[in-house]
N, C-alpha and C positions, 0 to 999 in steps of 0.2 A: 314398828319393826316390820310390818306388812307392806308396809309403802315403804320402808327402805329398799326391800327381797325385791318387790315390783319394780322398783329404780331402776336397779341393778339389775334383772332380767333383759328389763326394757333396751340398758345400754350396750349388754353384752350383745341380747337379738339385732338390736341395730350397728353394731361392729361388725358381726356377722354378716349382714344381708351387704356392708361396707367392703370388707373382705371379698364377698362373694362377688359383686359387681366388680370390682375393683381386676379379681381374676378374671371373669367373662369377657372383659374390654381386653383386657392382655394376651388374651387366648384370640381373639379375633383379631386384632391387630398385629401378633407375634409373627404367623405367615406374610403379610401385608412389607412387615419393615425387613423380613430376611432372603424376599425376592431380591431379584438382580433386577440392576435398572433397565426396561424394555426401550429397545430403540425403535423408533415409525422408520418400516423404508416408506422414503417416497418417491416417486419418482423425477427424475433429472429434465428436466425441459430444455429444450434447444431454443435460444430465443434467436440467435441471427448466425450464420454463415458470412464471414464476410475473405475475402481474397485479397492478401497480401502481396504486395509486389516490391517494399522497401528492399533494397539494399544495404541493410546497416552496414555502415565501413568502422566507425570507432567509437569508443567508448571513453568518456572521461566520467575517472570517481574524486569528487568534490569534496573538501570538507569545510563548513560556514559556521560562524556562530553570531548567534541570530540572540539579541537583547529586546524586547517589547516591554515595556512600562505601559500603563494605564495611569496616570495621578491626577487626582483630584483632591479638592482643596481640604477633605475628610481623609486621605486616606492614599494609599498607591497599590495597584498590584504589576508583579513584574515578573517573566519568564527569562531564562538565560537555555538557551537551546543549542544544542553541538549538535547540527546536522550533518550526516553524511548521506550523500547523493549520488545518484551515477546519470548522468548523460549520454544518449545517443543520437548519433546523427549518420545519415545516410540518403542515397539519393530515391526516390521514386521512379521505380522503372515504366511503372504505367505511364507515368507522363511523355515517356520518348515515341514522337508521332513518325507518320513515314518518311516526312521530309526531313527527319533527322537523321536517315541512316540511307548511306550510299554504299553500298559493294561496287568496287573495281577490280576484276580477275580476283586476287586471292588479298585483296586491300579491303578493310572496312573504314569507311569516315562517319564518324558516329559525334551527335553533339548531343552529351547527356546534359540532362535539367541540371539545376541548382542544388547542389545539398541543402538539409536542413537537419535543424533537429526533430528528433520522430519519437525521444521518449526521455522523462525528466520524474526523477522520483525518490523521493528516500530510502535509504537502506534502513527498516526499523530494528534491524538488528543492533544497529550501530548509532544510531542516532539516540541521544540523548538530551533528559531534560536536567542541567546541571543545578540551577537554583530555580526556587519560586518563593518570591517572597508576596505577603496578603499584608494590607496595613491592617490597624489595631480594628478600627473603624469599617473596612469594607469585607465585603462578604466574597467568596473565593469565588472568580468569572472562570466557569470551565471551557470558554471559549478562547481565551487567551494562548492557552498552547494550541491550539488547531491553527489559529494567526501565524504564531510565531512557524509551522510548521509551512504554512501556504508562502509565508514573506520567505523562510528560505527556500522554497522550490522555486518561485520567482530570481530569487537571487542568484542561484545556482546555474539555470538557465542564460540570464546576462552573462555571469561571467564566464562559462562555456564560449558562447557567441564571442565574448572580448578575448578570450585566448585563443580563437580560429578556430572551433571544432568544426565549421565548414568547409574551410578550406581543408583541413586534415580529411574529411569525409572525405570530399571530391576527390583528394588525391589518389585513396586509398580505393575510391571507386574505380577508377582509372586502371591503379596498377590489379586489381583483381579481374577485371575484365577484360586488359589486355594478357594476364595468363591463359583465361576462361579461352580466348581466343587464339592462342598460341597452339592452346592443346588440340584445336581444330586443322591447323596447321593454316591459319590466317592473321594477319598482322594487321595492327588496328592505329587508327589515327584520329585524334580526339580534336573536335571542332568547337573554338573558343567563341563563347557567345560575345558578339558584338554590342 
């Protein structure tokens, strides 16, 4: 019966000392979890400066959809992707040297560079991954949509260039500089590269 009582003591003091740990860790942790999460400032670094001189004239928004398989003889994995894109293209004014621009009395003859395009990118608001399918056999390649995302910027770009976004540029380079020009009260004549 002695060694019952003692049992019993033994278990209730060790409940207790259980309990009592148990509170101390919750008491010093409780402050700890009902802080607010601290933000680090840190500071902003400037890494480069650089001086734009594009003239962007137009904008084309693209939409591709973009299929990539991977198959092999275990297995296939496959992205189906709805890209939407936007395209710009405009001319370089930096590029216009002295001997491209003649004044006559209140005449400009000006021979601007080439268009190009100057910026090509996804709208990821918009662009979506419709299916993905992983065969039984292969393990899921998370490189596969970053491909399918590269092969439409690629694609997007071509077909820009195949539906004229340069000549649309140039044109639209054209008529903004000959208003730009207007407003000076000078009249402007655009010299076609030979």
């Amino acid at each position: 019966m002695l060694k019952t009582r003692l049992i019993i003591v033994g278990l209730v003091l060790a409940i207790a000392a259980g309990v009592a740990l148990f509170a101390a860790l919750l008491w010093v942790r409780l402050p700890l979890l009902s802080a607010t999460p601290r933000i680090q400032n840190t500071a902003t670094i400037l890494k480069q400066v650089q001086t734009l001189s594009e003239l962007v004239t137009v904008k084309y928004v693209l939409e591709k959809v973009v299929l990539l398989e991977d198959v092999k003889w275990y297995g296939e994995n496959r992205v189906l992707l709805v890209a939407h894109g936007i395209v710009k293209a405009g001319v370089d004014l930096q590029e216009i040297k002295p001997e491209d621009v003649r004044i006559d009395d209140k005449k400009v003859l000006l021979k601007l560079p080439r268009a190009r395009i100057t910026d090509v990118y996804l709208d990821e608001q918009k662009t979506r991954v419709v299916d993905r399918t992983t065969g039984l056999l292969r393990a899921f390649d998370k490189d596969l949509e970053q491909s399918a995302r590269r092969q439409a910027v690629g694609d997007l770009s071509l077909s820009a260039r195949y539906n004229g976004i340069c000549g649309d540029a140039e044109e639209r380079a054209r008529l903004q500089l000959t208003s730009l020009f207007h407003q000076f009260g000078l009249e402007v004549e655009f010299i076609k590269d030979k």
